[in-house]
C-alpha positions in Angstrom: 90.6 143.6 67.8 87.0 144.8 66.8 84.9 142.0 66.1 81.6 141.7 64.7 79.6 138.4 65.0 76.1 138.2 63.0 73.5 135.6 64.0 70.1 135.3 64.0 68.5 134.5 67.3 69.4 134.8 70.8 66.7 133.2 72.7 67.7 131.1 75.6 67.6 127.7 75.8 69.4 127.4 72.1 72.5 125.8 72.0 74.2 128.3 69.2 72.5 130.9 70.9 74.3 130.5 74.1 77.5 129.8 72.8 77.8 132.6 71.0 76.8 134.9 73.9 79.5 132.8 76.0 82.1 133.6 73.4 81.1 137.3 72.7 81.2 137.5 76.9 84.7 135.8 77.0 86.5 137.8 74.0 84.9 140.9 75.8 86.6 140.0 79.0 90.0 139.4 77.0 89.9 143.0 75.6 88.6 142.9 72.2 85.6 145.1 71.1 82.7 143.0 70.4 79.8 143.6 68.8 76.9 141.0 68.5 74.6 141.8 66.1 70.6 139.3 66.0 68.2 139.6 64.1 65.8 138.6 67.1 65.8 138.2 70.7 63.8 137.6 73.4 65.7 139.6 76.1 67.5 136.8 77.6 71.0 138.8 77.1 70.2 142.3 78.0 72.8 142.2 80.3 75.7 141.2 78.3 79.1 143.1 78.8 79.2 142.9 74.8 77.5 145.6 72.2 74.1 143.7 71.6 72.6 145.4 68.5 69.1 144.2 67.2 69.2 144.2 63.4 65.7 143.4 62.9 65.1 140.5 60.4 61.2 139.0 59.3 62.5 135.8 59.3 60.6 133.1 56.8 60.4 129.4 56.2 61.0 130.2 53.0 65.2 130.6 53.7 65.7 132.7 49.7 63.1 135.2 51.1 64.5 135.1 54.8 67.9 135.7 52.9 66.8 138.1 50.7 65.1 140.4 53.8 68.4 140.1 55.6 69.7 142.5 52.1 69.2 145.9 53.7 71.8 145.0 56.6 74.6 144.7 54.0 75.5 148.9 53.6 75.2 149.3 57.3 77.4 146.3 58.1 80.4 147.4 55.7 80.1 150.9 57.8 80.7 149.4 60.6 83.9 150.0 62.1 84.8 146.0 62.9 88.1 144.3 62.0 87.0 141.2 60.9 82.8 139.3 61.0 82.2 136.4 62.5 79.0 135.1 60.7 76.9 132.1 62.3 74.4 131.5 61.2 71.3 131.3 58.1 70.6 134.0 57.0 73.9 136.2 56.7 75.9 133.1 55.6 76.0 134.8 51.9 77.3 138.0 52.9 81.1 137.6 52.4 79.8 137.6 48.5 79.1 141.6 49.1 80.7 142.7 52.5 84.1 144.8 52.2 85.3 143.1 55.2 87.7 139.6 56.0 84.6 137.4 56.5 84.7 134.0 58.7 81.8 131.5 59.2 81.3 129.3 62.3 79.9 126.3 61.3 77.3 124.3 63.4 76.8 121.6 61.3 73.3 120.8 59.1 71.6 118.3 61.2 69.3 115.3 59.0 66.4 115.9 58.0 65.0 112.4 58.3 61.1 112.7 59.6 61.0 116.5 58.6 58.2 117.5 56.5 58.3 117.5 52.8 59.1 121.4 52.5 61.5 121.6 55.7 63.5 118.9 54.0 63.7 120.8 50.6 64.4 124.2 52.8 67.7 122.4 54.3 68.7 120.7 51.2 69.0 124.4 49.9 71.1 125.5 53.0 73.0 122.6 52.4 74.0 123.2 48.9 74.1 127.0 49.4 76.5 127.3 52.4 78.6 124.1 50.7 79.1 125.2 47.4 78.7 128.6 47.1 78.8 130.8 50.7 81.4 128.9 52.9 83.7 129.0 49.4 83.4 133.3 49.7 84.6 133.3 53.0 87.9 133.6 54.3 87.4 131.2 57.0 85.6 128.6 58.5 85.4 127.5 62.3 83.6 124.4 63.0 82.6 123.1 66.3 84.1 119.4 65.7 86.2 117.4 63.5 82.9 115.8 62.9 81.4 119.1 61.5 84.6 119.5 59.5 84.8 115.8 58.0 81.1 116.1 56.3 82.1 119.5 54.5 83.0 119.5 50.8 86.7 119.0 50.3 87.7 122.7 48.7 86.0 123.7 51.9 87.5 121.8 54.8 91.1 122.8 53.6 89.9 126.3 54.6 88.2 124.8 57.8 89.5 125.2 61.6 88.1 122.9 64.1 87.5 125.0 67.6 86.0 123.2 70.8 83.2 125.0 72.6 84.2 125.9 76.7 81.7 124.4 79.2 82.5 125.8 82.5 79.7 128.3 81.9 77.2 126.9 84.8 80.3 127.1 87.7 80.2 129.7 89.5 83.1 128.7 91.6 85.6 128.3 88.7 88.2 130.6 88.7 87.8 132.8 85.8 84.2 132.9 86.2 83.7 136.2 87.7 85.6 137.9 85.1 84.3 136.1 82.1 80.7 135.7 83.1 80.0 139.2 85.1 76.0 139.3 84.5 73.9 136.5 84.4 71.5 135.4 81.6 67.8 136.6 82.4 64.4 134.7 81.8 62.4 136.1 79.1 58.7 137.6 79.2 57.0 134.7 77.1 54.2 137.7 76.7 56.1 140.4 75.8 59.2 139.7 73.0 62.7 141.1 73.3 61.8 142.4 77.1 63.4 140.2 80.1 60.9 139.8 83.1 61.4 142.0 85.8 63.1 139.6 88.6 66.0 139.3 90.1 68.2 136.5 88.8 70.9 135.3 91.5 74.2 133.6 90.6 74.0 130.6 93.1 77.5 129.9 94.8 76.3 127.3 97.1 77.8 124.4 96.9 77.2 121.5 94.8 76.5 118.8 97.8 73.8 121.6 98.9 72.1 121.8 95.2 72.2 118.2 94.9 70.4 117.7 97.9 68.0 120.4 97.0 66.7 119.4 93.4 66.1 116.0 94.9 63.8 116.5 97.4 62.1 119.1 94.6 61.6 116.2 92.4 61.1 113.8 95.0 63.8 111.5 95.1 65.2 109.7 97.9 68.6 108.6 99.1 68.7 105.2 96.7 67.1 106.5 93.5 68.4 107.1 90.5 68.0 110.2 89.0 68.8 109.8 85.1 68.8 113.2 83.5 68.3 114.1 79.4 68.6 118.1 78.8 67.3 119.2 74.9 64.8 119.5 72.6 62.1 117.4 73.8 59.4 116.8 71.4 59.8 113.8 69.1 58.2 115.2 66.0 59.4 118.7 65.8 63.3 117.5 65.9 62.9 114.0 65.2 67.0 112.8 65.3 67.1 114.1 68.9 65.8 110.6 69.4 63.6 111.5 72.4 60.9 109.1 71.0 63.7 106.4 72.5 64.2 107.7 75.6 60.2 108.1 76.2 60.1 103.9 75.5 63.0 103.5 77.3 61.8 104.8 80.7 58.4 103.4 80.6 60.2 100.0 80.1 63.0 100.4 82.5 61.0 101.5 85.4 59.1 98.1 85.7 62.8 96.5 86.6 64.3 99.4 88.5 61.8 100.9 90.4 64.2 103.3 92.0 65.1 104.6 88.8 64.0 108.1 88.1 63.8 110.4 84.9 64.2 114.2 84.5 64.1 116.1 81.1 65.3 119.6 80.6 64.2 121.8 78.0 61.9 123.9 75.6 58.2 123.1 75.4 54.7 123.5 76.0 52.2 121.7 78.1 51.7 118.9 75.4 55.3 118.1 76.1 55.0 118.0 79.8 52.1 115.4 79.4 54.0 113.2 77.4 56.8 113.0 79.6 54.4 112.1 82.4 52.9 109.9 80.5 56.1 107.9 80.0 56.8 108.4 84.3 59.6 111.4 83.4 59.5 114.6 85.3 59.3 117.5 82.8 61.9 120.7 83.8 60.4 122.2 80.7 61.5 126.2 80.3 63.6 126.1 83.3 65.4 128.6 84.1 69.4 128.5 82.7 70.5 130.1 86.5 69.5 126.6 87.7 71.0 124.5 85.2 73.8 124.0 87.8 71.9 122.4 90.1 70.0 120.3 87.8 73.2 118.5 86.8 74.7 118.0 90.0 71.4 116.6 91.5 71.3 114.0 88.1 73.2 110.3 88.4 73.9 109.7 85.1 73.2 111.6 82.0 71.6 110.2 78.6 71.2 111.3 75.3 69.7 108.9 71.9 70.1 111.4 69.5 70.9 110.6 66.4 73.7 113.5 65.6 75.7 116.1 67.0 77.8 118.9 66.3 79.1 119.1 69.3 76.7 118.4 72.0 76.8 120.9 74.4 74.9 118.7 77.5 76.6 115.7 77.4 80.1 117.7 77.9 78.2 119.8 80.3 76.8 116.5 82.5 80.7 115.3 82.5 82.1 118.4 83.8 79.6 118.0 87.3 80.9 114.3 87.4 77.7 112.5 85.6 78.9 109.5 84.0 76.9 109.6 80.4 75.1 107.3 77.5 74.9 108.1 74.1 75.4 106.5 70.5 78.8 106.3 69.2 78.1 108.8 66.6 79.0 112.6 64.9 81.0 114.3 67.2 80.1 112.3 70.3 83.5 110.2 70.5 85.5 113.2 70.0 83.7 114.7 73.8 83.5 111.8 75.7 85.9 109.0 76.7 84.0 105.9 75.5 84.4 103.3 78.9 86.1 105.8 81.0 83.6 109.0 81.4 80.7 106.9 80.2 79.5 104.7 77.3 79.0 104.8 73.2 76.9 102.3 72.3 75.7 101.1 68.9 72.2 100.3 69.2 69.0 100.3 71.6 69.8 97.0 73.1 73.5 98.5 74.1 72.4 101.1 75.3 69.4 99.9 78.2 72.2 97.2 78.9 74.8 100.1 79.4 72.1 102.4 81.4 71.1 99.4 83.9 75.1 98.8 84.0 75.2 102.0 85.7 72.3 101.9 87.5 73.1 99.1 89.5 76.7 100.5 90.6 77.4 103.1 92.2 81.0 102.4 92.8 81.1 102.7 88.9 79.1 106.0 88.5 81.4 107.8 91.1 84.9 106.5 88.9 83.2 107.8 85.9 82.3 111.0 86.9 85.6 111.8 88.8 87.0 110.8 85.4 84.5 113.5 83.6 85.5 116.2 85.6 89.3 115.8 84.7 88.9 115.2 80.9 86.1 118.0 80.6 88.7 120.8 82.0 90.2 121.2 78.3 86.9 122.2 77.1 86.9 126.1 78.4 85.8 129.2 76.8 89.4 131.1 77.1 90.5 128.1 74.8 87.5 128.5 72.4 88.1 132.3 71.8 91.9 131.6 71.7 91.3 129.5 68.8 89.4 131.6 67.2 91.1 134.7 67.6 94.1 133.0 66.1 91.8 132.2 63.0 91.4 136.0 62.7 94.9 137.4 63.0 95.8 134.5 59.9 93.0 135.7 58.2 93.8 139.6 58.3 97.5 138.8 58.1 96.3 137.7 54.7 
């Protein structure tokens, strides 16, 4: 099958970004043709076994003027010799209105704009009501993430809606199809020179985990009884407010009074502003770290944790299972749907639940070690060959007609 997928970043450290490089990579290794096409990138997949074609795109706050640069794609992408489009995200979602093509849409979700500024929240009310009522209804298709992202889409448009998992064995290099799925690795990008990866070497690690464990904790300095409690995401509290990181910041200076051995990591974009708030808090800040050491960053964590507020699918906390991390996280969006609530970790339902949960775990270790084991089975059903299975059987219904 030829398959074209239309997005517009790939940066690392962007959870869409990644998982459509990690599909593209997987329906590569499977034989189909695939051709990703972004309207930026910083360089991070020049490697990829898949067709990555830069379709250069202005983008704008304003999204009808970002859609409306996006026009001059449309003559070139019903030339293209591809079966069928997967189209992911803002902003190509209006293109099955004019492309000659079958047409599906992956759905992410819209996420709440709930401390956004006054135009940001105006800007995703329109993506909201154009993607509901008028793009996602031209399509032939949609794939969302999650039930979750399913249930909060119009009615008309969730009896044309297929919920696919995401895969998550992605950071294992020992796994079994790994090799053949994932033959090049991801590379860091030159922050001073856009779309061009730095000129370094980037190794695929295949010691094993007891070895990276001990590693990352004597690089963060943590000794045989501490804790290490480990969020991965966007950091900063104001720029993505329902992440919830405001929580976890109060939360650790709090907590470390009582558990002195108790130690917090978080993993993610940001700047230097970032990194002081976090140590202002007591967290150590893995801020822009590089993805070939995500790996080891999970095995060397205890327990995982996560306030935000809503998920599509939630990419880390699936992630934190699979290396045997029993997890936190509100009982919410598409959380109960990827963990097992009081078997892999805890939902809880508010603030006081969840330090009450955390300190649960903290305090036994005979509990953290039946959790994780637990995580590691029930995380094997979430694997890329299953994501791209379900998706390719989306595209044979839809060209079957």
């Amino acid at each position: 099958m030829k398959i074209g997928i239309i997005t517009a970043w790939m940066r690392l450290g962007w959870g869409v970004d990644l998982t459509l490089h990690l599909t593209a990579s997987t329906l590569k290794a499977m034989g189909h043709e695939v051709r990703l096409y972004c309207a930026n990138h910083d360089g991070s997949y020049a490697l990829a076994t898949y067709d990555l074609i830069h379709k250069p795109v202005v983008s704008h706050p304003f999204f009808p003027r970002f859609e409306y640069r996006a026009r001059v794609y449309i003559p070139f992408f019903n030339q293209e010799p591809n079966d069928i489009y997967l189209i992911a995200t803002q902003p190509f979602f209006y293109y099955p209105l004019f492309l000659k093509k079958p047409c599906v849409h992956w759905e992410f979700g819209i996420v709440p704009t709930t401390g956004f500024s006054m135009s940001q929240k105006m800007m995703w009310s329109y993506m909201r009501f154009t993607q509901n009522q008028i793009y996602h209804p031209a399509a032939d298709h949609i794939v969302s993430i999650s039930e979750f992202t399913k249930s909060i889409l119009p009615p008309r448009v969730q009896r044309k809606t297929t919920p696919v998992y995401l895969g998550v064995e992605h950071y294992d290099p020992h796994h079994p199809d790994h090799n053949k799925l994932f033959p090049t690795p991801m590379l860091q990008p030159d922050p001073d020179n856009f779309g061009k990866p730095l000129d370094i070497e980037v190794p695929v690690d295949r010691r094993s985990d007891e070895e990276l464990r001990d590693e990352f904790r004597r690089e963060i300095g943590a000794g045989k009884d501490d804790v290490v409690c480990l969020y991965v995401g966007r950091i900063n509290p104001e720029k993505q407010p329902y992440k919830g990181t405001s929580e976890l910041f109060s939360m650790a200076g709090d907590m470390k009074k009582d558990y002195p051995n108790l130690k917090w990591v978080m993993v993610g974009l940001g700047d230097e502003s970032d990194a002081k708030l976090c140590r202002d808090f007591g967290i150590i800040p893995l801020l822009n770290h590089p993805d070939w050491k995500m790996r080891q960053v999970f095995t060397g964590a205890d327990i995982y944790v996560t306030a935000s507020k809503w998920e599509g699918f939630d990419l880390p906390i699936v992630e934190a299972q699979y290396f045997g991390k029993p997890v936190v996280g509100y009982n919410l969006a598409a959380h109960p749907e990827v963990v097992k609530d009081g078997e892999t970790g805890y939902l809880v339902n508010d603030n006081s639940e969840f330090r009450m949960r955390l300190a649960e775990l903290v305090g036994d270790p005979a509990l953290r070690e039946r959790m994780g084991s637990e995580g590691k089975k029930w995380t094997r059903k979430f694997n890329w060959v299953s994501t791209a299975n379900g998706l390719l059987s989306v595209f044979e219904k839809v060209l079957q007609g």
